[in-house]
N, C-alpha and C positions, 0 to 999 in steps of 0.2 A: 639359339646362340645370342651372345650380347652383338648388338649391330653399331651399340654407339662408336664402336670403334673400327667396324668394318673396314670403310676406305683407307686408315691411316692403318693397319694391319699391312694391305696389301700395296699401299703405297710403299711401305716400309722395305718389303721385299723385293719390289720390283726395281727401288734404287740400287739393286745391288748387281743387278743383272745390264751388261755391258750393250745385250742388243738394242732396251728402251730409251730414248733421247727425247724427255719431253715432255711437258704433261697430257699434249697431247697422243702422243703414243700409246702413254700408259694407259688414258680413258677407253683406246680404242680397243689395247691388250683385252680391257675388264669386260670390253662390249661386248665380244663376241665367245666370251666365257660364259658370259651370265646370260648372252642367248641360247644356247645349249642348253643351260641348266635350265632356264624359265620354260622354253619347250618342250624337254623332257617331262616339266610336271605338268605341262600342259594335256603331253601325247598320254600321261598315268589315266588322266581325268578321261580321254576319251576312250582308251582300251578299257575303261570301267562301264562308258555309256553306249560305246557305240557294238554291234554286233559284228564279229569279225573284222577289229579297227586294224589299218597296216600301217604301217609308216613309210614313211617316204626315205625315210635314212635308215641306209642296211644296219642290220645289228649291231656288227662290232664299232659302227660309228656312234651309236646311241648312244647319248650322256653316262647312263647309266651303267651303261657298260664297256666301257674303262675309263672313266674319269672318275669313277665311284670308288675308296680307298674300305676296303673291307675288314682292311688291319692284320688278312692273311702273310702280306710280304708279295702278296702276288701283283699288285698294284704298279703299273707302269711308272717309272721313274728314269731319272738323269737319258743319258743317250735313247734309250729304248723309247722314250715320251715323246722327246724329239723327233725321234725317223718318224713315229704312226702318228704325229699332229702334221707333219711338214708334211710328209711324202705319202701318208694314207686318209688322213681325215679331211686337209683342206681341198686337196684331189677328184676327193670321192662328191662332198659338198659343192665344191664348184662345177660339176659336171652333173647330175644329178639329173634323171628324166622328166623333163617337165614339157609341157603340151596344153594348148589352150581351156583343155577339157580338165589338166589338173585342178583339184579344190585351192583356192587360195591358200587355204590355212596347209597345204602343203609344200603350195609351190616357193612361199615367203624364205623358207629355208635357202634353195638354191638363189633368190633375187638376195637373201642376208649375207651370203659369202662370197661373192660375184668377185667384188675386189677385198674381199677380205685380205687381214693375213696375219703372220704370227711375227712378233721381234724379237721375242724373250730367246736365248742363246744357251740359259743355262739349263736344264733340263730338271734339278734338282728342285731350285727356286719356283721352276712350271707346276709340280705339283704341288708345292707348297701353298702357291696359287689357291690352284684349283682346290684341295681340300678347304681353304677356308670358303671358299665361292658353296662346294655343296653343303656345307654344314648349315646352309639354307635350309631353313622348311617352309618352302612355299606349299605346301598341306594345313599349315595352322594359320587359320584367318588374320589372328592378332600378328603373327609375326610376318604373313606375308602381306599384308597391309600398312606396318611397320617399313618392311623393307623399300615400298612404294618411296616412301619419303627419302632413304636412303639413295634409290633412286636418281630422285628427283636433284638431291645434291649433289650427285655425282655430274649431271646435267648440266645445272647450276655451273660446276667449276671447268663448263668449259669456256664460260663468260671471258676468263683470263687464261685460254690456251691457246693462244695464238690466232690464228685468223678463224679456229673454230668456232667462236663466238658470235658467228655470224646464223649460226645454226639455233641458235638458244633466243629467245624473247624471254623479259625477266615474266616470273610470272605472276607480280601483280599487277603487269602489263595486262597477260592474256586475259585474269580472273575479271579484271575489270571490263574489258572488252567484254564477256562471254556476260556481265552481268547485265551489262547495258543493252545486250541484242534481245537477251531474253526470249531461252530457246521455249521449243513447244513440243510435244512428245507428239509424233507424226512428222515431225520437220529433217531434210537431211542438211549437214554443212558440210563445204569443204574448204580445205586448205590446197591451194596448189604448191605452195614452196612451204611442205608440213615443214621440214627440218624436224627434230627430233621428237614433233607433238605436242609443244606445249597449248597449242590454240584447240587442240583435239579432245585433248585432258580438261582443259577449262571445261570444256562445251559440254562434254559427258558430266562432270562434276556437278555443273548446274543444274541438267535434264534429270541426275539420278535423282533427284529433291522431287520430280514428280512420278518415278515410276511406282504402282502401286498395283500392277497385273500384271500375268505372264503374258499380255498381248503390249502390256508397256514396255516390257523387258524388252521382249522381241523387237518393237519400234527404236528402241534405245539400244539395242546390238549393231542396228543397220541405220544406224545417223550420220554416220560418218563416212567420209574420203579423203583421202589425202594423194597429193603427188611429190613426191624428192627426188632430185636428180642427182645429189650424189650420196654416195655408201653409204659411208660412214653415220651421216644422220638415220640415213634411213635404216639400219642394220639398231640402231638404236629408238628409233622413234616404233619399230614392229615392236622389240621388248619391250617398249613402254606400253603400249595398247595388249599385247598379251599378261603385263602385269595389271592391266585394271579389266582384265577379266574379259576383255575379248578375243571370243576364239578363231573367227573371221575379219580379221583386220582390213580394212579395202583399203590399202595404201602401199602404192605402183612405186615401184621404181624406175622413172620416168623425167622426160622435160615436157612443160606444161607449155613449152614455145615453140613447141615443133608441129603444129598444128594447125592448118590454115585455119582462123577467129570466125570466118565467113560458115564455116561447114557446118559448127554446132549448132542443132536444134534443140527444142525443147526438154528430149530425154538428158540431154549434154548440162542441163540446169541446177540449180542448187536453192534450196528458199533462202539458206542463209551462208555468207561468208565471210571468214575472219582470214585474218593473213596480215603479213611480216616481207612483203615480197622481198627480194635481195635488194641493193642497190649499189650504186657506184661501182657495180659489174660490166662485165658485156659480153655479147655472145658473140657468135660467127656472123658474118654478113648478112648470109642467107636467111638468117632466123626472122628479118623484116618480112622477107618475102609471103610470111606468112598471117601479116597486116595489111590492111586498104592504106595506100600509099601516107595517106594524109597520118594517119595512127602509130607511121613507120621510125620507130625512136629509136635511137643508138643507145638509150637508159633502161636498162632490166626491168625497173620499179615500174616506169611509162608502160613498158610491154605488158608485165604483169596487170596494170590498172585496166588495158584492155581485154585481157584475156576475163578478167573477175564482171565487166560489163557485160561482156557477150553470154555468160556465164550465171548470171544472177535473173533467176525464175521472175516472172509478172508476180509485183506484190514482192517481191524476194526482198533481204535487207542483209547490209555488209556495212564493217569495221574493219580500215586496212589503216596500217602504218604506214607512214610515206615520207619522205625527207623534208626538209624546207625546200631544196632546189624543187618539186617536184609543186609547193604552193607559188613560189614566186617565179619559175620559169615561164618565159612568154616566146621561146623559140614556137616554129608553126608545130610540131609534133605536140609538144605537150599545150597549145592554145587547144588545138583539136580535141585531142582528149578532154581538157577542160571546160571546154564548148558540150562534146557530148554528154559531159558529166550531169552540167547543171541543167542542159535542155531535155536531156531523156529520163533523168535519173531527180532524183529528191533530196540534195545534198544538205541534209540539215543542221547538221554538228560536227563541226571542227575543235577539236582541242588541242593548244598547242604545249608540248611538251618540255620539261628542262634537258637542257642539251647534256646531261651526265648521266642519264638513264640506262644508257648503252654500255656505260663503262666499265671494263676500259677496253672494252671491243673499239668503239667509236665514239668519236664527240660529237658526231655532225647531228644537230637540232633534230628530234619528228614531230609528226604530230596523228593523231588519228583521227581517220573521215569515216564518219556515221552516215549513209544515203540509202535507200529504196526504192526498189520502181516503182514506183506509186505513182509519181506526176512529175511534169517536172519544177526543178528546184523555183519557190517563190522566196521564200528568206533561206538564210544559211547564218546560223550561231557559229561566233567564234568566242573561244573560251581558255584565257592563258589559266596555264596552272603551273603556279610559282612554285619554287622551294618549300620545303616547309621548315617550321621554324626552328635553330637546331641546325640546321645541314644547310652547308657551302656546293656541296653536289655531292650524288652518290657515287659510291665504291664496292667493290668487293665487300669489306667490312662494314660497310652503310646503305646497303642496297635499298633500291625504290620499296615500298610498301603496299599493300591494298590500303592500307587507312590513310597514304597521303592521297587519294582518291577518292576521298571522305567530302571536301567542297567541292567538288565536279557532280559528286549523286545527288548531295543537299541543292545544288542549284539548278539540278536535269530536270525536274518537274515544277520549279516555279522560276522560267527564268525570267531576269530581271537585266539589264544593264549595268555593268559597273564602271568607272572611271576614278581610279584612284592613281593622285598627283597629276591629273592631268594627261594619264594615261589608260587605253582604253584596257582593261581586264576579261569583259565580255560584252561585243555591242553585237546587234544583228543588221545585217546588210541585205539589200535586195541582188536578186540575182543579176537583174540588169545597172545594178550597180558594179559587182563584179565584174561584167561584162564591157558595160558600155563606158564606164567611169575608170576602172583601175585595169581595162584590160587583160583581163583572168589572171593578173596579177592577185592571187588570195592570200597571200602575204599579211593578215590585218592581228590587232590585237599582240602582236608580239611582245619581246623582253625589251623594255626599254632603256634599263642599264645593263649596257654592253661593258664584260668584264676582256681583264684580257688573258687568252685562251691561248694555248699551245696545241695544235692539231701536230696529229700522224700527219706528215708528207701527204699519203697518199689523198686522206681526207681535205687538207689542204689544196691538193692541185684539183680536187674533183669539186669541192666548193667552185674553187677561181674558174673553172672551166662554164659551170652552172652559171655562174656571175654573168660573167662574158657574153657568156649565149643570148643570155635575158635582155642583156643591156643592149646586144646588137639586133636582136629581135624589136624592142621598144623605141632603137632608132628609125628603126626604119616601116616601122608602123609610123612615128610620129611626120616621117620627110615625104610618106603617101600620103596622110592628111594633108599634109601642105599644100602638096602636088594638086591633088584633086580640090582642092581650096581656091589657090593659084589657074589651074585649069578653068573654072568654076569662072574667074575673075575675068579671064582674060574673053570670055564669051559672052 
């Protein structure tokens, strides 16, 4: 089938249909269309390899068998599509027998439809749908290697669907992260907040450049973990890992903060991790309870930074995005973590990001920390990475690049100091500079002309809040120096 026009096909149709509100809807409608279909050519391949293969999904729920239009007339349509998607198929899939002993690659089905669900109202439109969804041939390498990228677009456009954008990292975010870790075939990674995989797909992407055995293959099937806590991404990020060809996906439908940090040992480890954690979130109360007091943050990102510490193997190395508040805050939660960061860990590249990266999900600044347990931190590189030349900030239609990541690789292996107009571009600091001098304040290197910026509200109040905290934390570390200064005097 021609694909160039896939999405704007089925966009086309679903505008017409009264239950969809949205693009996010719509993406979600296509999601769990296209997992049925992508599994069904999944389940062919194993009923071909495996001896006596069963499915997990009774017959008449099977892709194949009725969503597949034969051209007999016999083909489920209008009302009749409706009753057996609503009242028999999503039924049967959300309820589905599973048990700890189930195979993954069976159980993913019942964790894909958990909260699924359908919007579409018109029943006629539903198959219209569906018929262009199977006229897929994921059986023909080109076309279903093709559709990967098709994909991938689809992914892409949730960048600007509403607050699902929080799910997607652009991906010449991830690619660049996955290049600079530089995986190794033997190595596992994980993502705890996968959202829809794009840090998964990086990481495979890279490794597949060294597989050259079936004992490579095999290391490179089981590299991966992922954890997401809500549906939607995850119902989307399994189809993505079953579209590049894995048939074992290890990615839980789960919270990575429900966990007491204390309990993991060594099997609980990872060599390498990339990640996006959420931010400007928050959970339930109780979710600190499951941090050493001092680690105990009311900010998702903080929680996740400990979760990925506790979590990162001896010798291990990680790439995590993390906000500005999260370099310049100096409340006691994130000093702590920032404290363990550079004394246990080896924080050695910082690169700070332009603040439109995100958009238009978000404006708020990040930037990505490169560390491993190796030693602890003795220098730590920071490295602003400007616009480039040509673009005011990215968009939808101007999105970030891997080749504006082009001066970040040219300067990773010979760095150098730069100072231009009198502002630092990339200087390196000591740890106990961080520490002792700026007070884990890592703030350095930043944009020196501040343009002026319109934040979302919400971004907005969660800056000011960051602000506030830092600045009444820095008060009162500086009126303790005093004190003990003063006290000092007076004896």
């Amino acid at each position: 089938m021609s694909l160039s026009n896939f999405v704007k096909r089925i966009r086309d149709i679903m505008r017409n249909d009264a239950g969809i509100n949205g693009d996010a809807q719509r993406i979600e409608q296509i999601a769990w269309m296209l997992f049925l279909k992508v599994y069904d050519a999944k389940e062919q391949d194993w009923d071909m390899d495996e001896d006596d293969y069963q499915s997990i999904i009774p017959e008449p729920c099977r892709w194949s068998n009725w969503a597949v239009d034969d051209k007999s007339g016999n083909a489920k349509t209008g009302d009749t599509l409706l009753d057996f998607v609503n009242n028999t198929l999503f039924p049967t899939l959300k309820t589905l027998n599973v048990n700890p002993n189930t195979p993954i690659k069976k159980s993913i089905v019942k964790a894909t439809f958990a909260d699924a669900n359908n919007y579409m109202k018109d029943g006629v439109l539903l198959r219209q749908i569906i018929n262009i969804i199977d006229e897929l041939d994921l059986s023909d390498y080109e076309e279903s290697h093709a559709f990967g990228d098709i994909y991938e677009s689809i992914l892409r456009e949730l960048q600007s669907a509403g607050s699902s954008g929080e799910f997607y990292t652009p991906r010449a975010v991830t690619q660049f992260m996955a290049q600079m870790i530089q995986p190794k075939i033997g190595e596992k990674m994980a993502d705890f907040a996968c959202g829809t995989g794009g840090f998964i797909t990086s990481w495979l992407s890279e490794l597949a450049k060294q597989v050259k055995t079936t004992d490579d293959q095999a290391a490179y099937d089981d590299s991966i973990y992922g954890i997401e806590k809500k549906q939607f991404p995850y119902m989307l990020c399994i189809t993505n890992m079953l579209l590049h060809g894995l048939d074992i996906p290890k990615i839980y439908h789960d919270n990575s903060l429900l966990r007491d940090v204390l309990d993991y040992t060594v099997d609980d480890q990872f060599d390498v991790i990339l990640m996006n954690p959420p931010y400007g979130g928050s959970e339930k109360a109780d979710v600190k309870n499951h941090f050493p007091d001092d680690l105990a943050s009311s900010e998702t990102a903080d929680l996740f930074m400990s979760v990925i510490m506790y979590r990162l193997k001896e010798n291990g190395r990680a790439a995590v995005i993390l906000p500005d508040g999260f370099l310049f805050g100096t409340d006691n939660a994130k000093v702590a973590i920032k404290k363990k960061l550079l004394t246990e860990f080896n924080l050695h590249t910082i690169i700070r990001m332009p603040n439109s990266v995100f958009s238009p999900y978000t404006s708020i600044t990040t930037n990505i920390l490169f560390f491993n347990r190796t030693k602890a931190t003795e220098d730590t590189w920071f490295y602003r990475l400007d616009m480039p030349e040509g673009y005011k900030h990215f968009s939808k239609t101007k999105p970030m690049k891997l080749e504006h990541f082009a001066p970040v690789v040219e300067w990773w292996n010979d760095r150098q100091e730069i100072n231009i107009d009198g502002f630092d571009k990339t200087k390196k600091f000591t740890a106990i500079q961080l520490a002792e001098e700026f007070g884990y304040n890592l703030d350095r290197c930043g944009y020196p002309h501040e343009e002026e910026e319109i934040l979302d509200p919400m971004d907005l109040i969660q800056r000011y809040e960051e602000q506030r905290a830092s600045l009444n934390a820095e008060i009162d570390r500086v009126l303790s120096d005093i004190t003990a200064i003063l006290g000092g005097a007076k004896q």
